[in-house]
C-alpha positions as CSV (number, residue, x, y, z in Angstrom):
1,X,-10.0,6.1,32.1
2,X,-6.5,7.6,32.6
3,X,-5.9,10.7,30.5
4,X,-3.2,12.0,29.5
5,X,-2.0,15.8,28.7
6,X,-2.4,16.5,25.1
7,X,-1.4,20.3,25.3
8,X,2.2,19.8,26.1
9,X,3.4,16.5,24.3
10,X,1.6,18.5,21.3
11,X,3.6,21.5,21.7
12,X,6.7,19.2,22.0
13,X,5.4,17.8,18.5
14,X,5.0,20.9,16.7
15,X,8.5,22.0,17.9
16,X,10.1,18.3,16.7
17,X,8.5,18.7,13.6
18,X,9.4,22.1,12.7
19,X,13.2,22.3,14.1
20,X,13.6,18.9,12.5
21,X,11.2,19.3,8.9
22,X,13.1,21.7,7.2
23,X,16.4,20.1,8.0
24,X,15.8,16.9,6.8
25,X,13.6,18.3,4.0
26,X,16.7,21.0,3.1
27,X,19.4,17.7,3.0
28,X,17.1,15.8,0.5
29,X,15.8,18.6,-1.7
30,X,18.5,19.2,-4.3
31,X,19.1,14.8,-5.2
32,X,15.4,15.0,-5.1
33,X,15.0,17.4,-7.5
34,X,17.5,16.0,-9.6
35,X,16.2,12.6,-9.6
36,X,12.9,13.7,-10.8
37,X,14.5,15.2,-13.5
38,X,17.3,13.6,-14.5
39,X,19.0,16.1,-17.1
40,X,20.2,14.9,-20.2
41,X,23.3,17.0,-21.0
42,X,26.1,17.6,-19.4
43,X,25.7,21.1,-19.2
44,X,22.6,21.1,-17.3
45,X,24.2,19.2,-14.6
46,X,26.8,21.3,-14.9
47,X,24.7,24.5,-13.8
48,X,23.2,22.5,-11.5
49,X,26.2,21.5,-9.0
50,X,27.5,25.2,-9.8
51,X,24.2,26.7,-8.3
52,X,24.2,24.6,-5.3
53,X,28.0,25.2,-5.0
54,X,27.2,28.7,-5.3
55,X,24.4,29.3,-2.8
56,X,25.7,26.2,-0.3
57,X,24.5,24.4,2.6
58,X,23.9,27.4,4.5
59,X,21.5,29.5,2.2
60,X,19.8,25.9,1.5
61,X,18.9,25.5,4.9
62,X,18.0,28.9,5.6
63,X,15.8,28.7,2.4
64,X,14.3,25.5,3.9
65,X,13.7,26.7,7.1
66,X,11.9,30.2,6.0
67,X,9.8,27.6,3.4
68,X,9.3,25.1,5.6
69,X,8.5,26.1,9.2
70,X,5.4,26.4,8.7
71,X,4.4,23.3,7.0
72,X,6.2,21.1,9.0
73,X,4.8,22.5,12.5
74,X,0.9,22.2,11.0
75,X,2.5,19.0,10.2
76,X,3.2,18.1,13.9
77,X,0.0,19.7,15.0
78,X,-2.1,17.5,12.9
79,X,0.1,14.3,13.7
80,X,0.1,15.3,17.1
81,X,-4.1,15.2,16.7
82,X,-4.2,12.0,15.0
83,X,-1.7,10.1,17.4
84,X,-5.0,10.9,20.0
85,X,-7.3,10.0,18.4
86,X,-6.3,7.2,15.9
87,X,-6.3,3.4,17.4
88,X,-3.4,2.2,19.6
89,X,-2.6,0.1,16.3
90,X,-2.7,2.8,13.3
91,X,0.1,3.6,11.4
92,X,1.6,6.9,12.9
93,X,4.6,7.7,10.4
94,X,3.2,7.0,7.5
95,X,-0.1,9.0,8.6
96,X,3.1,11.8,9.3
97,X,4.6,11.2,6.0
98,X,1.1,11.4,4.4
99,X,-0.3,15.1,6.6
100,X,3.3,16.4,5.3
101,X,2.6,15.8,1.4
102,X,-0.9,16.9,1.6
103,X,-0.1,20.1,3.3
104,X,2.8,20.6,1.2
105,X,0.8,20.0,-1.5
106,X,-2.3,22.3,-1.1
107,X,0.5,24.8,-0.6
108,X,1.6,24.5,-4.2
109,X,-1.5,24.4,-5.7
110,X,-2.2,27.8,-3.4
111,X,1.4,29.4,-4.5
112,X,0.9,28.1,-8.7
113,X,-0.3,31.2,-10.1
114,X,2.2,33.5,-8.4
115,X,4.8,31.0,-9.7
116,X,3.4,31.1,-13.2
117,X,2.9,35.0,-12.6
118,X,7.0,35.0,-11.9
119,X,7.9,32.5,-14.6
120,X,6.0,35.0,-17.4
121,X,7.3,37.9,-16.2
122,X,11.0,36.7,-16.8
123,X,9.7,34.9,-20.1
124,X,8.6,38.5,-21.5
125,X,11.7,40.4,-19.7
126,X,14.4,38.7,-21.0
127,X,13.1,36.9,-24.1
128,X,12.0,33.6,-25.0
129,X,15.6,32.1,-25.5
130,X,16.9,33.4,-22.1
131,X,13.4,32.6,-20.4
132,X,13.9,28.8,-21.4
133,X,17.4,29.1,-20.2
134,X,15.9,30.5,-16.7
135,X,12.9,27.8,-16.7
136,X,13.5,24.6,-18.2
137,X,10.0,22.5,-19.5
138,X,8.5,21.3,-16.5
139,X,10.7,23.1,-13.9
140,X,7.6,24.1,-11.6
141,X,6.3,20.5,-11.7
142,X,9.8,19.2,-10.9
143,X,10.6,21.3,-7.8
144,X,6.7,20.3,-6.9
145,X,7.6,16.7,-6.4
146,X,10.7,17.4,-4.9
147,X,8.6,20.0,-2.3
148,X,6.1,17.0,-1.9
149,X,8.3,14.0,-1.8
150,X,10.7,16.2,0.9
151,X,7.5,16.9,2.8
152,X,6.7,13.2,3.4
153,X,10.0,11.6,3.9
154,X,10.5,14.6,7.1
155,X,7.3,13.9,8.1
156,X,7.9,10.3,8.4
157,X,11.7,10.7,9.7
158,X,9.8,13.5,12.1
159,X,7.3,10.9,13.8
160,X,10.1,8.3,14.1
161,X,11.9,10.5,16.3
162,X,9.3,11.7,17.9
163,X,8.0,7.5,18.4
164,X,12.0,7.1,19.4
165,X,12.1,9.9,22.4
166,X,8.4,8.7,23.6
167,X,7.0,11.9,22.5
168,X,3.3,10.9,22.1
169,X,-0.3,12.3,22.9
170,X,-1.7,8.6,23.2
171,X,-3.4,8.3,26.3
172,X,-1.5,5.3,28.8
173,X,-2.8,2.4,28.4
174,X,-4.1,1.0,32.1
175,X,-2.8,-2.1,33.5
176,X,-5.3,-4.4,32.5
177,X,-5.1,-3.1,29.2
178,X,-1.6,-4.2,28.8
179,X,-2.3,-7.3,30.1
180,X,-4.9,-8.4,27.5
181,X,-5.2,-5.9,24.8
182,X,-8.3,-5.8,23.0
183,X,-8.1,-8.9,19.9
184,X,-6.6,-11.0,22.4
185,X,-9.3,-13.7,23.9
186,X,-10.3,-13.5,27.0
């Protein structure tokens, strides 16, 4: 059976994933978290173009990247394990988009209480008026898709590329086994 190298092409995977991750992740997180909530006053959309006006493209992605680096590079590392050992036919980038989520996920429900720690503590410093101005209903649980739903698309946009470049820990398949690959008859 021809092997091949798993250390490097994973190493290669967990860069892709977490120079690429964050970027794409960064680009899609403020429509996403828009279209999950979709305000209902002008005002609120308002506030909404002024902050990312305000902090930009720049602070965005350098939010992204400090958020998520690490997700999206345990993201490769686990894609990078199932592209091993799953079958020559699995689905590899929606296995990707689905390792990105779940990570991303568990994060949140990890990082909820210091949220909810935060959000109170600016509740009962500024009042309950300004603390609804600061934290919308549902806020947390709308930035939590967005978190989620940025996860999976750069995880799947992540093992595209990395299908695209030939990036893969799949062992070579041997001659014969391109000839007649198994399901075929003999």
């Amino acid at each position: 059976m021809s092997g091949r190298p798993f250390f490097m092409p994973m190493i290669g995977l967990v860069f892709l994933f977490a120079g690429l991750g964050p970027a794409i992740g960064g680009a899609l997180f403020i429509p996403l978290s828009i279209m999950f909530k979709a305000p209902t006053d002008l005002e609120a959309i308002g506030v909404m173009v002024l902050i990312s006006t305000l902090f930009g493209h720049a602070f965005g992605l350098t939010a992204a990247y400090v958020v998520g680096v690490a997700p999206a590079a345990a993201t490769g590392f686990l894609y990078a394990v199932w592209d091993a050992v799953a079958p020559e036919r699995a689905p590899r980038a929606l296995i990707a988009a689905l390792i990105g989520a779940l990570l991303v996920y568990g994060l949140l429900l990890r990082l909820n209480p210091v949220w909810a720690s935060f959000e109170m503590t600016v509740r009962t410093s500024t009042g309950a008026e300004a603390g609804e101005w600061a934290f919308p209903d549902r806020l947390g649980v709308t930035l939590g898709h967005a978190f989620v739903a940025c996860a999976a698309i750069a995880g799947f946009v992540c093992a595209f590329a990395a299908n695209l470049i030939g990036l893969t820990t799949r062992r070579e398949l041997t001659l014969a086994e391109r000839l007649h690959p198994p399901g075929e008859g003999a």
